[in-house]
C-alpha positions in Angstrom: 6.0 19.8 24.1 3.0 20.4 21.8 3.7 23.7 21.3 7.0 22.5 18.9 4.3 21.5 16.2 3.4 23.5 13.6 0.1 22.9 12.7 0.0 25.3 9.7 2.2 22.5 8.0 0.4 21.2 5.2 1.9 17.7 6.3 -0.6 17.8 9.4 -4.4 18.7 7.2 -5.0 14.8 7.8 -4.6 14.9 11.7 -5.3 18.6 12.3 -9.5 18.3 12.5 -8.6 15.3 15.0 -6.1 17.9 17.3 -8.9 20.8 17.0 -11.8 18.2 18.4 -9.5 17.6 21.3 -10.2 21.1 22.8 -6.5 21.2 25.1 -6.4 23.7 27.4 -3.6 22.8 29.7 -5.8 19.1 29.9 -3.5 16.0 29.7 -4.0 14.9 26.1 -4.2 11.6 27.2 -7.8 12.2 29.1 -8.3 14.2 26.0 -8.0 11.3 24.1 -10.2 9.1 25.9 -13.0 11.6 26.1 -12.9 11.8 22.0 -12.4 8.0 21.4 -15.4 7.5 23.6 -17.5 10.3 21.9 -16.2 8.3 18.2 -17.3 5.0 19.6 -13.4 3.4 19.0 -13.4 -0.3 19.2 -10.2 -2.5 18.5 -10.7 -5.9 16.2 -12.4 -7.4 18.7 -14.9 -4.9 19.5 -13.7 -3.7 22.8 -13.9 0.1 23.4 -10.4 1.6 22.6 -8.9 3.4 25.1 -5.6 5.4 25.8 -3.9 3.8 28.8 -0.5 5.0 30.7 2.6 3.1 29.1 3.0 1.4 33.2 -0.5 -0.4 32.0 1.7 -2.4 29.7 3.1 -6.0 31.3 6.4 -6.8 31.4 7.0 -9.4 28.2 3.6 -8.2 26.4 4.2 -7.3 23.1 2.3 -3.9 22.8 0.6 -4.5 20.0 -0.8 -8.1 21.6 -2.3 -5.8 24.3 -4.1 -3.6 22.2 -5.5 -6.4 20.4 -6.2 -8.4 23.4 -7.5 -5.4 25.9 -8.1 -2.5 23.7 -6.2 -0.6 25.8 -3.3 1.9 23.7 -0.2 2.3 26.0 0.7 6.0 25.5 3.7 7.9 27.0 3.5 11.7 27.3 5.6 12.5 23.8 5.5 13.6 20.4 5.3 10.0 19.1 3.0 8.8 21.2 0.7 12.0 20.9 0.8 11.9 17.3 -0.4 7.5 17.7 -3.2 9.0 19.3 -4.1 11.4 16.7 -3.8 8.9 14.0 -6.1 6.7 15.9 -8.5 9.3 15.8 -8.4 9.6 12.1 -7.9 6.7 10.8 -9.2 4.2 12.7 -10.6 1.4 10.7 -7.1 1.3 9.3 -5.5 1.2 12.8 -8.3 -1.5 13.8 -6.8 -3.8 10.5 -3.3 -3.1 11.5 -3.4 -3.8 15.0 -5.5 -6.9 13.9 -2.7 -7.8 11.7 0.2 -7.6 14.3 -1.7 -9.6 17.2 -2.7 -12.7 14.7 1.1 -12.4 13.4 1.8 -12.5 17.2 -0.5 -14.8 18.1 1.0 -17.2 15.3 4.8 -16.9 15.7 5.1 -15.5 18.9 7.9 -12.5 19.5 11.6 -13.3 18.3 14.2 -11.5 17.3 12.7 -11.1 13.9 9.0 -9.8 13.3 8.9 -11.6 10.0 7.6 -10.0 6.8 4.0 -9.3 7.0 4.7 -7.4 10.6 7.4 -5.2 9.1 5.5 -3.8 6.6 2.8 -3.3 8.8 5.0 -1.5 11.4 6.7 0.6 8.3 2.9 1.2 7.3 1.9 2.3 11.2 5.1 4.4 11.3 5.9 6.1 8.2 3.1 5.6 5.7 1.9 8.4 3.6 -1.2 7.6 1.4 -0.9 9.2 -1.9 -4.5 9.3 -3.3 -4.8 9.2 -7.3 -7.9 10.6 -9.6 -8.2 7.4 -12.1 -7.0 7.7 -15.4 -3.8 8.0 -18.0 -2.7 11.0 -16.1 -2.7 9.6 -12.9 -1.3 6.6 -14.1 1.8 8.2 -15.4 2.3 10.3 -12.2 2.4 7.4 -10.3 4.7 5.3 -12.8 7.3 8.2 -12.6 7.6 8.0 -9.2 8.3 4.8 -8.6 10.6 5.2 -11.5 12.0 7.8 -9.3 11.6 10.3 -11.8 11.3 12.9 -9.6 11.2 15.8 -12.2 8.4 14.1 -14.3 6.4 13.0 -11.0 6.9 16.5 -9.0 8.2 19.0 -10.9 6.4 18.8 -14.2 3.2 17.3 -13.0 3.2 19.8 -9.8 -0.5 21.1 -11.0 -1.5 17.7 -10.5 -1.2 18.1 -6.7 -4.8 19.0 -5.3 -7.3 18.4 -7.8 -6.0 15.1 -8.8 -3.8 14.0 -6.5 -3.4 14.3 -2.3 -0.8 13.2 0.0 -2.4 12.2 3.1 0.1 10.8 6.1 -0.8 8.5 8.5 2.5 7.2 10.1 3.0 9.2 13.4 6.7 8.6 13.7 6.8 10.2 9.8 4.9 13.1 11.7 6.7 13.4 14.9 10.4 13.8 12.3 8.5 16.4 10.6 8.3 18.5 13.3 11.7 20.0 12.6 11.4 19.5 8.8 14.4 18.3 7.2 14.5 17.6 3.1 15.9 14.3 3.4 12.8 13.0 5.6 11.3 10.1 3.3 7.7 8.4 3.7 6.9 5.0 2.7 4.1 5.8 0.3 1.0 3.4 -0.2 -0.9 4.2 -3.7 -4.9 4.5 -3.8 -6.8 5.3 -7.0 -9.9 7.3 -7.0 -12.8 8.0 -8.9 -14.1 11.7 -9.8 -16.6 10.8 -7.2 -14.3 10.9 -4.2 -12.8 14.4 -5.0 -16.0 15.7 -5.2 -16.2 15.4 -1.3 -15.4 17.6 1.6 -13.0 16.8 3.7 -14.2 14.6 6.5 -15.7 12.8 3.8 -12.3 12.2 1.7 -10.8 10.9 4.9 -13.9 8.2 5.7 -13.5 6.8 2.1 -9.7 6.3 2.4 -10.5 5.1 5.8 -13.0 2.4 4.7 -11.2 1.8 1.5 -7.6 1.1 3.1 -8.6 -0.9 5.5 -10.7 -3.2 3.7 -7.8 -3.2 1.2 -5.6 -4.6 4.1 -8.0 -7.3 5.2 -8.7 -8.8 1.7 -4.7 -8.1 0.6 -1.2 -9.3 1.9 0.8 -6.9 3.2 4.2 -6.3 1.4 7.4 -3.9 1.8 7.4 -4.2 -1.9 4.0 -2.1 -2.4 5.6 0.6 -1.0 7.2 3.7 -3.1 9.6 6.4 -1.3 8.4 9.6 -1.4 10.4 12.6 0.2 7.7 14.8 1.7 9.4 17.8 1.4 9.3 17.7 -2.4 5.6 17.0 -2.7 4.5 20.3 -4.4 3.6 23.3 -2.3 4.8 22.0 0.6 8.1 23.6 1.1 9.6 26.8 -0.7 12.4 26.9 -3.4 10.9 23.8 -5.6 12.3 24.7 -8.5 13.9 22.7 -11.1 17.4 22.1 -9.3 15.6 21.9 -6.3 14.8 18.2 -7.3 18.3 17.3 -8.6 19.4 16.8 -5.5 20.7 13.4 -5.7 21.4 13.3 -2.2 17.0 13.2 -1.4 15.9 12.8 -5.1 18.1 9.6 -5.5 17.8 7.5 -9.3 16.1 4.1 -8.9 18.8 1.8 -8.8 18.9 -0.9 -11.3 19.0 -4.1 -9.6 16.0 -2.9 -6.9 13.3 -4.6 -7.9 11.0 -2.9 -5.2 9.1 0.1 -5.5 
């Protein structure tokens, strides 16, 4: 199963460190898992040591996310999307900590029905198929990000494309976004959350990058309302340097590269 994942995909620098750390060799990742959430001290929201858990842990009628909050304990099936969950965990895990913090007080509040409501959608959309696009601050960036959700795709990718790296990053973080981009197609689309930056950030290394967006997201979702609205579509295909052929006509596909349309008043 693992062995489908390219790892040399550009998509996968966020989670990649997390996968090396895990030292498989022909382990379960799941005891893998444990061993490195143990070793990175994981709690949930409420403090209790996070730990990876066979999906059978998961009572009949519990919503899963109302377990994690309420156990710590991350049902995890032996899969791509699942594996990926963990990985993301691993990387991100103030931000999980808010999210899941999110989804059990939404629970806890309205119980489950047929409809999440708001605030849990964009948190599941966020948990799923969020890509954090991380700005340097300033008229440049501004205008990058403006394009794009303008969905002027030449502007935003095409004519700013020496932007990408030294002042702007596309980090994901939703594992279902991962787990589709496995077998790379162009029309696979991320729901892209916005951070600005100071010069100060992309000064750091690596691990350092990722602990500030860390920090910085999650304390953005506990001080902010989560929308649908504050997300902008991104196709991750046509973020510069990550696939061959992005030329000019390579971004007038209208088919991926599709105009805003004039009554959506979302990003």
């Amino acid at each position: 199963m693992l062995s489908q994942i390219d790892w040399s995909r550009p998509w996968y620098d966020a989670v990649r460190p997390a996968f090396a750390r895990l030292g498989l060799d022909g382990e379960a990742f799941i005891d893998a898992f444990n061993r490195n959430a143990e070793a990175l001290a994981l709690r949930n929201h409420r403090g209790l040591p996070l730990r990876f858990v066979p999906q059978a842990a998961l009572p009949e009628g519990t919503a899963y996310e109302e377990f994690i909050g309420a156990t710590g304990n991350v049902p995890t099936r032996d899969n791509l999307h699942d594996f990926f969950n963990g990985l993301v965990w691993q990387t991100f895990p103030l931000i999980k900590r808010q999210l899941n913090a999110l989804q059990a007080a939404q629970i806890a509040q309205a119980g489950i029905g047929k409809s999440r409501g708001a605030a849990r959608d964009a948190a599941t959309i966020f948990d799923e198929n969020a890509a954090l696009l991380v700005v340097r601050a300033g008229e440049p960036g501004r205008t990058l990000v403006d394009a794009l959700r303008a969905h002027d795709w030449l502007a935003a990718l095409f004519e700013k494309r020496a932007m990408y790296g030294p002042d702007v990053q596309v980090w994901l973080f939703g594992h279902a976004l991962m787990e589709k981009l496995v077998a790379p197609r162009k029309a696979i689309t991320a729901h892209t959350r916005v951070i600005v930056a100071g010069d100060d950030y992309f000064a750091l290394g690596h691990d350092a990058q990722r602990a500030w967006i860390d920090a910085q997201v999650a304390a953005q979702l506990a001080d902010q309302a989560l929308h649908t609205s504050g997300f902008t579509p991104l196709p991750m295909l046509g973020v510069p340097g990550w696939w061959p052929g992005q030329d000019r006509d390579f971004y007038l596909d209208t088919t991926v590269f599709r105009p805003k349309r004039k009554h959506d008043s979302t990003n």
